[in-house]
C-alpha positions as CSV (number, residue, x, y, z in Angstrom):
1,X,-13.1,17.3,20.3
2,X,-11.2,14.9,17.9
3,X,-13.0,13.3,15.4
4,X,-13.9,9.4,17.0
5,X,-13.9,7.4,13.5
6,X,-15.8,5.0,15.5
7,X,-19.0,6.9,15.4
8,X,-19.1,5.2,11.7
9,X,-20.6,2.5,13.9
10,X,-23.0,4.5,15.1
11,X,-24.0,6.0,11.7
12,X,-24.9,2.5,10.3
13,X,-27.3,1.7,12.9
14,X,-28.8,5.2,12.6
15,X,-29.4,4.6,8.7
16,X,-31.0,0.9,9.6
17,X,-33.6,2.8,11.4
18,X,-34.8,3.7,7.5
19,X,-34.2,0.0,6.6
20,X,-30.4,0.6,4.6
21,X,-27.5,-1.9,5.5
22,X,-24.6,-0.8,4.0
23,X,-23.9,-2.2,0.6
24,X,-20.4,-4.1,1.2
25,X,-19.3,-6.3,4.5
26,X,-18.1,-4.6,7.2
27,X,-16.0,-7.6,8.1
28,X,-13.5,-7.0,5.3
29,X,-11.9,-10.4,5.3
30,X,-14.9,-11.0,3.4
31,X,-14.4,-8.9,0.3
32,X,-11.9,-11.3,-1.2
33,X,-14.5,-14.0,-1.4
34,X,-17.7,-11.2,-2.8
35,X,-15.0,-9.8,-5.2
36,X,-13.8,-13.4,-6.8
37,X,-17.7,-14.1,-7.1
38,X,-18.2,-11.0,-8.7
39,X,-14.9,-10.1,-11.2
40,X,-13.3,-12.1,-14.0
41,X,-10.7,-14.7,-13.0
42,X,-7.8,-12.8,-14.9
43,X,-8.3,-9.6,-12.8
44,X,-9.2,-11.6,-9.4
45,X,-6.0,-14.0,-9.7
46,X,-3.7,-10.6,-10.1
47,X,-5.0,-9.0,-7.1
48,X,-5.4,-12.0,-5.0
49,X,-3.0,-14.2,-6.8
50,X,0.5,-14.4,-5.2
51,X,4.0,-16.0,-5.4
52,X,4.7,-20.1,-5.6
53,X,1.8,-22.1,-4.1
54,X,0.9,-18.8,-1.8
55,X,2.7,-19.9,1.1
56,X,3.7,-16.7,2.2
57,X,0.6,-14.8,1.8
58,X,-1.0,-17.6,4.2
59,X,2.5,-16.9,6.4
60,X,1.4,-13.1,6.6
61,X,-1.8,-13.6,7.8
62,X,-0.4,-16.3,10.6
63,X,2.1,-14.0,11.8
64,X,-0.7,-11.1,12.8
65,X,-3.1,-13.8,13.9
66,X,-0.6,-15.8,15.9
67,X,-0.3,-11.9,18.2
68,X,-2.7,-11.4,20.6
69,X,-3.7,-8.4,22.1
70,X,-3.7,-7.7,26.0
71,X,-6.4,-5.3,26.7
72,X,-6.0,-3.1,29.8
73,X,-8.8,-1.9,31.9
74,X,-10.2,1.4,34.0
75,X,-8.0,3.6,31.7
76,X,-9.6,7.3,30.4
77,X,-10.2,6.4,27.3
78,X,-13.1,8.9,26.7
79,X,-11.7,11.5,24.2
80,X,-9.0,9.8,21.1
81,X,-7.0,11.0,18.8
82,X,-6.0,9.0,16.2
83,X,-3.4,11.6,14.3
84,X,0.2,11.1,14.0
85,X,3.2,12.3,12.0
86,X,4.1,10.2,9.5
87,X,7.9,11.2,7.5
88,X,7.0,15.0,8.6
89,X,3.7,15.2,7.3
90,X,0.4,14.8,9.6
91,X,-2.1,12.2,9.3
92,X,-5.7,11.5,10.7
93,X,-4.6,8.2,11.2
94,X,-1.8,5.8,11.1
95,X,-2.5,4.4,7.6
96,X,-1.9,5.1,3.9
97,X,-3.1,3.6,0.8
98,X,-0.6,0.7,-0.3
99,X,0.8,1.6,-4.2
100,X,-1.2,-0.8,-6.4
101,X,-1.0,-1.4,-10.0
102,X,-3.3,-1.5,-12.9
103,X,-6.3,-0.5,-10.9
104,X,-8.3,-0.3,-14.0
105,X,-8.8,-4.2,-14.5
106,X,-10.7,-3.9,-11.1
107,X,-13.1,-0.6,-11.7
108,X,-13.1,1.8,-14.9
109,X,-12.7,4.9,-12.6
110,X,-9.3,3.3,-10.8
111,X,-6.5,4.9,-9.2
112,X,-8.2,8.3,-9.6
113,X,-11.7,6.5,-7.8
114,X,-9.4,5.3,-5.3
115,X,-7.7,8.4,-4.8
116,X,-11.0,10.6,-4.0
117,X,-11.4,8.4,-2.0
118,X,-8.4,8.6,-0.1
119,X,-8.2,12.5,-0.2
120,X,-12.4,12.6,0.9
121,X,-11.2,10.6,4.5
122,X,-7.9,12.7,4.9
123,X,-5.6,9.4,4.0
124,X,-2.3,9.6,2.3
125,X,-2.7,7.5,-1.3
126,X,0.5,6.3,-3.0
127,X,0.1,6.2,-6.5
128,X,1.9,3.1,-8.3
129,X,4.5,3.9,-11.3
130,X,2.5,1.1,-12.3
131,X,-0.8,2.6,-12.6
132,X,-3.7,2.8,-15.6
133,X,-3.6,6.8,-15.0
134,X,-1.4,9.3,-15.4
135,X,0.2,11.0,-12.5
136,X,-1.2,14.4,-13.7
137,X,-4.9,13.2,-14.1
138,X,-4.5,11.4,-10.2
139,X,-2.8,14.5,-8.7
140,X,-6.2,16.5,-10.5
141,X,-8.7,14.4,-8.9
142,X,-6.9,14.6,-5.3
143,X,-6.5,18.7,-5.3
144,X,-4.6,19.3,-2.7
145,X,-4.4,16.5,-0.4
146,X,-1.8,13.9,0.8
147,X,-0.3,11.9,-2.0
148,X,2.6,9.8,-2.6
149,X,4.6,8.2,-5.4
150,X,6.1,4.8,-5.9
151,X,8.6,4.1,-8.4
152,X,9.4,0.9,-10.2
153,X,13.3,2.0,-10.7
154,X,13.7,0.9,-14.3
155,X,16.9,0.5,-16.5
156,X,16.3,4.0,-18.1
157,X,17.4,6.8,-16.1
158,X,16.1,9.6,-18.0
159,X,12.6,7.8,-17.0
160,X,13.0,7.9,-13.9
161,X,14.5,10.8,-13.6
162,X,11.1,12.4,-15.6
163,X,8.7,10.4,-13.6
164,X,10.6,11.8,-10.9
165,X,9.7,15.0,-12.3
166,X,6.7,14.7,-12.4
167,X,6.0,13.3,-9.4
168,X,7.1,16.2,-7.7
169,X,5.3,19.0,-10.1
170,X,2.5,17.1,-9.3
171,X,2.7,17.9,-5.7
172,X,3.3,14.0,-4.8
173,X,5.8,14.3,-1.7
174,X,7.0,11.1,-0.4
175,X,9.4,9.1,-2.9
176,X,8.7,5.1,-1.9
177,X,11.1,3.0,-4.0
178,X,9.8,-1.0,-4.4
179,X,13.1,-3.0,-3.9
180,X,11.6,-7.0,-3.9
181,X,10.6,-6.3,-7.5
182,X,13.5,-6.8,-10.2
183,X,11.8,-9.9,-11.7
184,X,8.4,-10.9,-11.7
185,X,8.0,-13.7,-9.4
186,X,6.4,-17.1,-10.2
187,X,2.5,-16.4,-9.8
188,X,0.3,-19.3,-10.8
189,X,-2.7,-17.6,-10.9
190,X,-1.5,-15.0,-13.5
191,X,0.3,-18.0,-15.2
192,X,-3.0,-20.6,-15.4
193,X,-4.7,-17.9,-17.2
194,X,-1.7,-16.6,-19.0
195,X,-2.8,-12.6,-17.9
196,X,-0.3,-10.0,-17.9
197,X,-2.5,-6.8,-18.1
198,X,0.9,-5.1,-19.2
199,X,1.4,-6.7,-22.3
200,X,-1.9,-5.4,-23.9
201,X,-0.6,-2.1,-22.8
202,X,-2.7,-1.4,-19.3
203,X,-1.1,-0.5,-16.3
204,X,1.3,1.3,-18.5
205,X,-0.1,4.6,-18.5
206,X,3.0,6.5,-17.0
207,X,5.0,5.3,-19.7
208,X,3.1,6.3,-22.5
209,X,2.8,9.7,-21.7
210,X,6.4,10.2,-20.7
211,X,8.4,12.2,-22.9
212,X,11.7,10.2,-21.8
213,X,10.0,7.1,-22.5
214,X,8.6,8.2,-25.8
215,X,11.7,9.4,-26.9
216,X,12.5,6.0,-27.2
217,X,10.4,4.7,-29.7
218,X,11.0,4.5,-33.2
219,X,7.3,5.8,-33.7
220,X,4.3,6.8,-31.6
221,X,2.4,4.1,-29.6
222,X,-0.8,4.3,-31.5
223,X,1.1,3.5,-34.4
224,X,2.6,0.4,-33.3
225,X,1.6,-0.2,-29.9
226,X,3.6,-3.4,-29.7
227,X,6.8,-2.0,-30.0
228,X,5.7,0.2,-26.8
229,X,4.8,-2.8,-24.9
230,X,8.1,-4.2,-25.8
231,X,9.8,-1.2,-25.1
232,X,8.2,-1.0,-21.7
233,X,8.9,-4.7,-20.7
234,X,12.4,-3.9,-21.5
235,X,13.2,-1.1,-19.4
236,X,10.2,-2.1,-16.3
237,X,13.0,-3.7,-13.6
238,X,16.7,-3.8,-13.2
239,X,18.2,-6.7,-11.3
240,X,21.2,-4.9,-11.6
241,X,20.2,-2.1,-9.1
242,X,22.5,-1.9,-6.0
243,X,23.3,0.1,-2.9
244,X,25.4,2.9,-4.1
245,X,22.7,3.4,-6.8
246,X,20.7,5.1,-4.2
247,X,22.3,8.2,-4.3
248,X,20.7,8.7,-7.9
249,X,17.4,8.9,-6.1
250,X,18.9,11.5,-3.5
251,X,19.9,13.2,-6.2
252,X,16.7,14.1,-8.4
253,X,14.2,14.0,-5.5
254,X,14.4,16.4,-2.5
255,X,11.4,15.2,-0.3
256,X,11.7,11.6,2.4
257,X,12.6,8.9,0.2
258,X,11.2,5.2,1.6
259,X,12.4,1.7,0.5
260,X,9.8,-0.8,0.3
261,X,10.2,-4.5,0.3
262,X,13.0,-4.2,3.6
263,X,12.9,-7.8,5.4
264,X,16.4,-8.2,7.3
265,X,17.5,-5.6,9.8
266,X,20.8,-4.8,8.4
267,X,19.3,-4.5,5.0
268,X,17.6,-1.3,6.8
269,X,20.5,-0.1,8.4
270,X,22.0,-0.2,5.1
271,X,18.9,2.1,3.9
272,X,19.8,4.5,6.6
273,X,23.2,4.5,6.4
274,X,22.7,5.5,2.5
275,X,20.4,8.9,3.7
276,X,17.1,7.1,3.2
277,X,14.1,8.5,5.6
278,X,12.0,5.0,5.9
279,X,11.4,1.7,4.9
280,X,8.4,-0.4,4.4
281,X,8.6,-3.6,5.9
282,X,7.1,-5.7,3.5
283,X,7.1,-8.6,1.2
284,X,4.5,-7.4,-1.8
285,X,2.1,-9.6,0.2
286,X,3.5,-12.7,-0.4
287,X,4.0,-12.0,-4.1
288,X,7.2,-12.2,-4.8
289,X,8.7,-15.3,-2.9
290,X,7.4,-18.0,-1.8
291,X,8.6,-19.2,1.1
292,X,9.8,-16.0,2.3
293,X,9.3,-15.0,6.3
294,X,6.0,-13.4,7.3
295,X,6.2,-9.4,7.0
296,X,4.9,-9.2,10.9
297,X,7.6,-11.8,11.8
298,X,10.2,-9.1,10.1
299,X,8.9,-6.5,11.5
300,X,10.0,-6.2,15.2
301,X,13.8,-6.9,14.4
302,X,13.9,-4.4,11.7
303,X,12.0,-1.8,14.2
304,X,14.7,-2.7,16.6
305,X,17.3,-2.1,14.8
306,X,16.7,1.5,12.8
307,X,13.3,2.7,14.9
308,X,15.5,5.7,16.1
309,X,17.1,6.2,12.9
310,X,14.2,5.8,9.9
311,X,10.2,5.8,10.0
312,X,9.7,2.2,10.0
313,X,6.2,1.3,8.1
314,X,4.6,-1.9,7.4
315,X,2.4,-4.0,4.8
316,X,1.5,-6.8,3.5
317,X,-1.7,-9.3,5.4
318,X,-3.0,-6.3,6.8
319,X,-6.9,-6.9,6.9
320,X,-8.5,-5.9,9.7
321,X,-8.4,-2.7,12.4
322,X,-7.3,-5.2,15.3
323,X,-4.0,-5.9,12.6
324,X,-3.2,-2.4,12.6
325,X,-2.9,-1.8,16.4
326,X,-0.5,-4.9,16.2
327,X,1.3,-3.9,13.5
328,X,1.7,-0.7,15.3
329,X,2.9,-3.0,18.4
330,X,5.7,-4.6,16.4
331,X,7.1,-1.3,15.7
332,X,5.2,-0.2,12.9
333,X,4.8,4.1,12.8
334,X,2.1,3.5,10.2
335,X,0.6,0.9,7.7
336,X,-0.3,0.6,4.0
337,X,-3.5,-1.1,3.2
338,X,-3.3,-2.8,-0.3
339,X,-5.9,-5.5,-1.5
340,X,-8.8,-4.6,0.8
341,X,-9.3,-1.3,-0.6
342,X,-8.5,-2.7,-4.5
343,X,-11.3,-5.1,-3.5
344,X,-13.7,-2.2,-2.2
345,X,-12.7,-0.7,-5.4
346,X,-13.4,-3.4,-7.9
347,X,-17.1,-3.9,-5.8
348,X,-18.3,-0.3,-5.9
349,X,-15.8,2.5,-6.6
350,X,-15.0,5.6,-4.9
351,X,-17.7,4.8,-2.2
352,X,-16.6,1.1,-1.9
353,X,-12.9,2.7,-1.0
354,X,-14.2,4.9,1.6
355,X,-16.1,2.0,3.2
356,X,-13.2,0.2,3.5
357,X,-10.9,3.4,4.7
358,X,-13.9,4.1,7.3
359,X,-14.0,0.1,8.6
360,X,-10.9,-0.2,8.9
361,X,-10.4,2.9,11.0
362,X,-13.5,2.6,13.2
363,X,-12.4,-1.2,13.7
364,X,-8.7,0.5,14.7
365,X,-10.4,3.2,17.1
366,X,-12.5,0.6,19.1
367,X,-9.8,-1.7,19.4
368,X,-7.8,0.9,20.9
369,X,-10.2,2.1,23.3
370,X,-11.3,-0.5,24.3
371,X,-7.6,-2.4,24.8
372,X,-6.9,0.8,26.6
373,X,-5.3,3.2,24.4
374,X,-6.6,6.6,23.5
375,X,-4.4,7.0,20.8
376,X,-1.5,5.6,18.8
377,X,1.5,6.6,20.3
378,X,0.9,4.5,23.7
379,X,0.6,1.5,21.9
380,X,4.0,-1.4,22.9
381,X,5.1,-4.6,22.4
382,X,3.9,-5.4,25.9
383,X,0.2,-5.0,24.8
384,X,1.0,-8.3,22.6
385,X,1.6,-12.2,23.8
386,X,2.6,-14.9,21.2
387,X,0.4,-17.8,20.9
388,X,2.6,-20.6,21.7
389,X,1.1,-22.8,18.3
């Protein structure tokens, strides 16, 4: 019998019987609020912060909310099976953990807590080019189970080409390529309190143990560490980047390679006419522009248009388990989770991960059921109506 993930359920009311509630929500809308009572206002506005006045962020979340589900009734939905294949590799579930930078201004363990984590409940992390670890020491503390890498294609190809590298010695092996990022966007939040973790040299991890990037400098980073942030902030982004530049990536990495930030269905055609596996619907969560249309709005036309031809995934408002059987609706093969889990992260570690991972998924299991479905794959857009508001 497959593994129901929403006998978690169960489990919690068996430890009450001892007098133990768990020790976070398990209505993980809720974390934001616990996690901005509880963290310093730099490190709360960077995860929680987004782009202009937050108006797509708030679009994101009325675009999943504004989808209903239809349950149906008197269907056998006794035994489930949550697994799917995902880009060739199987899953327990139809979720990964989104890439998310400078996990260490949220917990001292960071992306290699939130990686155990990951690898202890069988879900896929993707590790951010971005991230206060280095790829070796993440890949350590996963052994051998699913991970993926993100890059932030920079200006300097012989770093990307050695994160690349890397990457792949590391046994990461799905390439997923942020696109909405060639600038850093207008954030208030970061702005009020004038914090940019990169600058003091965190988040930057990959960098300065990269022998491409070190090869740069005029002298080590201890020495002048300053000249390494520069350095860094020099080469991070390239608004330059086009279509035909894909083929570099084609070139140096030979597992799926996924573009994340894809809005506008010919923008994916364009990814899979240029030999690219999937895309990632997705606009960094509302933080990079403002005013930009709701991911879950996106979603269906993009599915539409390249569901035959690429794995079409999805992020960005995700919060709950009833959002990932819509997302899933829309089109979606699978979803990355990104602030909840950074805010199970930054209000009890490795264990405050998993609870999130196991909510999430039990939430996802009973919705399911009980809207009919014993697994993933039967899952429509005619299990959906639209709120007419």
């Amino acid at each position: 019998m497959a593994k129901h993930w929403a006998d978690f359920q169960y489990e919690i009311y068996l430890n009450g019987m001892t007098g133990a509630v768990p020790r976070l929500p398990t209505d993980l809308t809720r974390l934001e609020e616990l996690t901005e009572q509880r963290l310093g206002p730099g490190p709360v506005g960077y995860v929680a912060g987004s782009a202009g006045n937050g108006s797509t962020a708030r679009a994101n979340r009325a675009a999943l909310e504004r989808r209903r589900i239809v349950p149906r009734m008197l269907r056998d939905v006794h035994e489930r099976d949550l697994s799917v294949e995902v880009l060739g590799r199987p899953l327990p579930a139809p979720l990964a953990l989104a890439p998310v930078g400078v996990l260490s201004i949220m917990h001292p363990e960071a992306e290699s807590a939130a990686a155990r984590a990951a690898a202890a409940q069988g879900v896929p992390f993707i590790l951010s080019s971005a991230s206060s670890t280095p790829i070796e020491q993440v890949a350590e503390a996963m052994g051998d189970a699913e991970r993926w890498f993100q890059l932030y294609w920079s200006k300097d190809r012989e770093v990307n080409r050695s994160f690349l590298r890397r990457a792949r010695e590391s046994g990461f092996t799905v390439l997923v390529v942020t696109l909405d990022t060639p600038l850093l966007a207008w954030r208030p939040r970061d702005l009020d309190q004038a914090y940019l973790p990169f600058l003091h040299g965190v988040g930057t991890a990959n960098y300065f143990t990269d022998p491409a990037f070190l090869a740069g400098l005029a002298k080590p980073v201890h020495e002048d560490p300053n000249a390494a942030v520069l350095h860094f902030v020099g080469l991070f982004a390239d608004p330059g980047k086009t279509w035909p530049d894909l083929a570099f990536l084609r070139e140096h990495w030979d597992g799926p390679i996924v573009l994340k930030g894809v809005l506008h269905p010919d923008d994916a055609r364009l990814a899979a006419d240029a030999g690219m596996d999937g895309v990632v619907v997705s606009n960094h969560g509302g933080r990079q522009v403002a005013g930009s249309v709701a991911a879950a709005d996106a979603l269906p036309r993009v599915a539409q248009a390249v569901g035959d031809r690429l794995t079409v995934l999805f992020d960005s408002g995700v919060r709950t388990g009833d959002d990932l059987f819509k997302a899933l609706a829309l089109g979606a093969r699978a979803v990355l989770l990104g602030r909840p889990y950074v805010y199970g992260l930054g209000l009890d570690g490795q264990p405050g991960v998993e609870h999130v991972i196991r909510c999430l998924l039990a939430e996802f299991d009973l919705t399911l059921a009980l809207s009919g479905h014993a697994g993933p794959g039967s899952v429509g857009p005619a299990d959906l109506v639209e709120d007419a508001g």
